[in-house]
N, C-alpha and C positions, 0 to 999 in steps of 0.2 A: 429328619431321618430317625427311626427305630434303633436305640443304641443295642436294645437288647436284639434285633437283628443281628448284629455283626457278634454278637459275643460268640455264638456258639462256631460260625465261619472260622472265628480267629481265635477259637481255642482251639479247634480243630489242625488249622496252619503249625500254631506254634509246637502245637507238641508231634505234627508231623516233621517240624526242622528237629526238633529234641532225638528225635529217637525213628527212624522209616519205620512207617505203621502204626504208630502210635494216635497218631491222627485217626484215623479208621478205626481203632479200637474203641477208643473216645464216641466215636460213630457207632458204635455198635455192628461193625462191619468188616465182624470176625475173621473170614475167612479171606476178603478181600483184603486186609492189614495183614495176615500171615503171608499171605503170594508176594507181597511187596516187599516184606522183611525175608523172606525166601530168593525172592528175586535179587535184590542189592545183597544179600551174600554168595548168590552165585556169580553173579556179575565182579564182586570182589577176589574169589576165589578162582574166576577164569580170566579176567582182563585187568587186572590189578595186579604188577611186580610185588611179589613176598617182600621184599628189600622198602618198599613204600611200603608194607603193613607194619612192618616191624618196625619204621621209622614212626610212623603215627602212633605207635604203642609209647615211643618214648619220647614222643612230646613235639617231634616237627612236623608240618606237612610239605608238603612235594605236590601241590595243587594239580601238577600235571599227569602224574602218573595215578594220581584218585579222584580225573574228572568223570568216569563213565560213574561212580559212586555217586558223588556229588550231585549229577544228573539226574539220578535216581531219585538220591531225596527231595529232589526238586520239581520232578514230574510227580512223585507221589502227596508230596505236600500239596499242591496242584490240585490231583483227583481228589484228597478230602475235602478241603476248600469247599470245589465245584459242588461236590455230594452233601454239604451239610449247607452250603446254601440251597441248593435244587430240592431238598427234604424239609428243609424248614418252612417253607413257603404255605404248605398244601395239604390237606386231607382229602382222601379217596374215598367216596360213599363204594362198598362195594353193590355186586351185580344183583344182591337181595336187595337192595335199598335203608335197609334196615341198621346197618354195621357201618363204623369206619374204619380203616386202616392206619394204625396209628404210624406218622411218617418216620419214626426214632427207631422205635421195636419190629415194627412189618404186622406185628398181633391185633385183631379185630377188638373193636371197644364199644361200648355201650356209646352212641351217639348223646345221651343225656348227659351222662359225665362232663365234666370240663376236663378231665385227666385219665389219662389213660391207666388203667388198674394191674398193667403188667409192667410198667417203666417208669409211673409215676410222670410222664410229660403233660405239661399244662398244655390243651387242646386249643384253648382258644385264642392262642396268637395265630392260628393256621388259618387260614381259605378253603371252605370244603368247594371240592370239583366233582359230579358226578363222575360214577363210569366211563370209561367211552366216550366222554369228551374231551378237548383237548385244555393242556393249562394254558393261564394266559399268559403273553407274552409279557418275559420282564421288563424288559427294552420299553415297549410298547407303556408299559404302565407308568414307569420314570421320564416318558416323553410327556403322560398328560398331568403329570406333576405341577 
């Protein structure tokens, strides 16, 4: 197994349990890490007792009354995960043939490069996929392992 595979999955995890959204920013996936850290303070501020905020301020938890929270950071640590493995895998030739899409940034790159000249990601631990076809299945790949 590719250790530097998992690294970026599991930095992504950890600093998703650190902080909701954090993980996603890590990802570059700005706006998606703000809804999440938007989301778990609404979620805190309408289904979370004041009396459980102010208790976690000063040092205890009350596990019960800050599980829709906890929930949260757990679905969202979850989506980065899933998003920086499902991105790491793959580069997208786009629909000129000519460009890839670098899977970190979203920004088009000189297919010659080995690195992408907006993010600085090294290109070639990825799988280029055309356009319009489909990737291939992970599952499928670790069964002919």
């Amino acid at each position: 197994m590719n250790v530097s595979r998992l690294r970026r999955p599991l930095t992504a995890g950890l600093l998703g349990l650190l902080v909701v959204g954090l993980g996603h920013l890590y990802l570059r996936r700005f706006r998606r890490g703000a809804a999440w850290m938007l989301l778990t303070v609404a979620t805190a501020g309408l289904w979370v007792e004041e009396s459980a905020l102010t208790a976690l301020s000063n040092g205890s938890l009350d596990l019960v009354a800050l599980a829709p929270v906890y929930l949260l950071v757990v679905a969202a640590t979850v989506d980065a995960v899933g998003i920086a493995r499902q991105s790491q895998q793959y580069l997208t030739i786009t629909s000129e043939g000519d460009l890839l899409t670098c899977p970190v940034c979203g920004n088009d790159v000189d297919p010659e490069l080995s690195f992408c000249h907006w993010c600085t990601t090294d290109l070639d631990q990825f799988t280029v996929v055309p356009a319009g076809e489909a990737r291939p299945d992970p599952e499928r790949e670790r069964e002919t392992e």
